[in-house]
C-alpha positions in Angstrom: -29.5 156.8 147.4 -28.6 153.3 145.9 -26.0 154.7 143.7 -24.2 156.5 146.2 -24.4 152.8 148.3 -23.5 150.8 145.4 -20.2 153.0 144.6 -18.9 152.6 148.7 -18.2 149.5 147.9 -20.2 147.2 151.2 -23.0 146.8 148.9 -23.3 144.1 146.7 -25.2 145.4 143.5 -28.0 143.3 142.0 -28.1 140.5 144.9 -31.6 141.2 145.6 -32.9 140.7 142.0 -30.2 137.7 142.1 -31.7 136.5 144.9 -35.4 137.1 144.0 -35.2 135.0 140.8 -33.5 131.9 142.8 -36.3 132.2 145.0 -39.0 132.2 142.1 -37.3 129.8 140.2 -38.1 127.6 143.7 -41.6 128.4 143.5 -42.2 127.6 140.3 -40.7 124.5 140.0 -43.1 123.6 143.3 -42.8 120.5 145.0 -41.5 118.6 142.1 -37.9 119.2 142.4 -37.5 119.7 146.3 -34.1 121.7 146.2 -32.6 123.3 143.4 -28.7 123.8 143.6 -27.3 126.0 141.4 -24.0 126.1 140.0 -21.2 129.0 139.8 -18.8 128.6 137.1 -16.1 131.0 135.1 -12.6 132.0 134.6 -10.2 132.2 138.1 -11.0 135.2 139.6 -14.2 137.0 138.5 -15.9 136.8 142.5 -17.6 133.6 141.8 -17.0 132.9 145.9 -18.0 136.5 146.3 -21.2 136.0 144.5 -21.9 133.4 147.1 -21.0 135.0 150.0 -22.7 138.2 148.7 -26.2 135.7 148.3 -25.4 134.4 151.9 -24.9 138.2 153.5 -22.0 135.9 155.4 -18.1 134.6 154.3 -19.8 131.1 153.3 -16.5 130.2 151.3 -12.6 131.8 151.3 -12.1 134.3 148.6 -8.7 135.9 147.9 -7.2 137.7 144.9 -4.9 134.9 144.5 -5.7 132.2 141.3 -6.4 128.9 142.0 -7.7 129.6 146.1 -11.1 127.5 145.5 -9.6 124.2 145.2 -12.6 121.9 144.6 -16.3 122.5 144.7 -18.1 123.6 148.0 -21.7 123.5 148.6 -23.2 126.2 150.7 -27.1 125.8 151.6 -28.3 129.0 150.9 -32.1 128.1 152.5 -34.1 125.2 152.5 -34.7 125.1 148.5 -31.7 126.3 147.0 -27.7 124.8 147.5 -24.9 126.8 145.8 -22.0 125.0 144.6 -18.6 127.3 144.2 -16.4 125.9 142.0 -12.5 126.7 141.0 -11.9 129.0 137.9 -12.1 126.8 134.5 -10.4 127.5 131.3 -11.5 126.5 128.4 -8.6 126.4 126.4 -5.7 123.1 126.9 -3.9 124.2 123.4 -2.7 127.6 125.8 1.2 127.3 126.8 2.0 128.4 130.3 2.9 131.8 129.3 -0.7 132.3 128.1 -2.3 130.8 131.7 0.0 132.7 133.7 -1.5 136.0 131.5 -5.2 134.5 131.6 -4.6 134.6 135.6 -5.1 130.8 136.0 -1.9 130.3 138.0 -0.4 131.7 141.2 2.8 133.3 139.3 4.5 132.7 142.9 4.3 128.6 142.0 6.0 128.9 138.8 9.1 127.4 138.9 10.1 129.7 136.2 8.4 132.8 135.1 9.7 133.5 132.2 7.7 132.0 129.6 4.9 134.4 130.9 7.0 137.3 130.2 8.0 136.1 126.9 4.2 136.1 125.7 3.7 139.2 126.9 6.8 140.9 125.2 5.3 138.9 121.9 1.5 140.7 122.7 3.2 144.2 123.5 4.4 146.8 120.9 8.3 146.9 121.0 8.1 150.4 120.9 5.1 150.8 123.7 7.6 148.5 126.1 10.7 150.6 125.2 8.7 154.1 126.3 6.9 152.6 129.4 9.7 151.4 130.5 12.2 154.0 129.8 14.8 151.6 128.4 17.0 151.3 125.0 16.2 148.6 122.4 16.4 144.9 123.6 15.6 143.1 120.1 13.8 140.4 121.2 16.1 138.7 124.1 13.9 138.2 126.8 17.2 138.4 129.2 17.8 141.0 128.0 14.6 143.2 128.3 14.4 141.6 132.4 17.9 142.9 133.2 17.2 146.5 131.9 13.8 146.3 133.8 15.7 145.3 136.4 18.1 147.8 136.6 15.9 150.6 136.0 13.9 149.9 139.2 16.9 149.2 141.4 16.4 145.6 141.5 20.1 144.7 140.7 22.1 142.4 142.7 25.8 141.9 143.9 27.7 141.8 140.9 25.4 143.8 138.7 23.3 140.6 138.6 19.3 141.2 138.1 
């Protein structure tokens, strides 16, 4: 049945309702408007583009699982009545520091110059205690260094030297 589609994953659950009210929403506005283009807008990497491309039953815009791929907005004419505009993720915070957007998912962490304000606010969120038994390691106070290079040698990631 439906359930058993929707949980294999090729089926895009709800489209057709999705789809349906667009469509009224056309009717009922009548000739008065001509087309109606409707906006998708959230946070960086919630499937707005896959939305879209669901609506479309084709790859209308790029997706990936990478922040920040939709650049601008992009129209797609989904039929005569009704344009979609994709836009990029929006955040609706400015007083966050780059830790917290790197967390949020707003930024490709492989553009950072320096990643390690983002693990800084995450040691600051975590429970000293909850990092020290996830990661098997002994008591780093609160040098962020030092936490990375015990990380760091625990999974093998240690360089010439002994250098992380």
């Amino acid at each position: 049945g439906k359930g058993t589609q929707a949980l294999s994953g090729n089926v895009a659950v709800g489209m057709e309702s999705l789809l349906g009210l667009l469509k009224n929403y056309c009717r009922v506005l009548g000739s008065k408007k001509g087309c109606v283009t409707v906006g998708i807008v959230g946070y960086p990497n919630v499937g707005k583009s896959s939305i879209i491309n669901s609506l479309k039953r084709a790859r209308a815009v790029g997706v990936s699982s990478r922040p920040g791929f939709t650049t601008n907005l992009q129209e797609v004419v989904l039929d005569k009545n009704i344009r979609l505009i994709d836009s990029p993720g929006v955040v609706f915070d400015d007083t966050i520091t780059t830790g917290d957007v790197l967390l949020r998912n707003c930024v490709d962490p492989d553009t950072l110059p320096d990643p390690i304000a983002a693990i800084a606010s995450l040691i600051e969120r975590c429970q000293h205690d909850s990092l020290l038994l996830t990661y098997e390691i002994p008591d780093f106070g609160t040098s962020v260094d030092l936490f990375l290079g015990m990380v760091a040698k625990k999974f093998g990631k240690v360089g010439k030297g002994g250098i992380p």
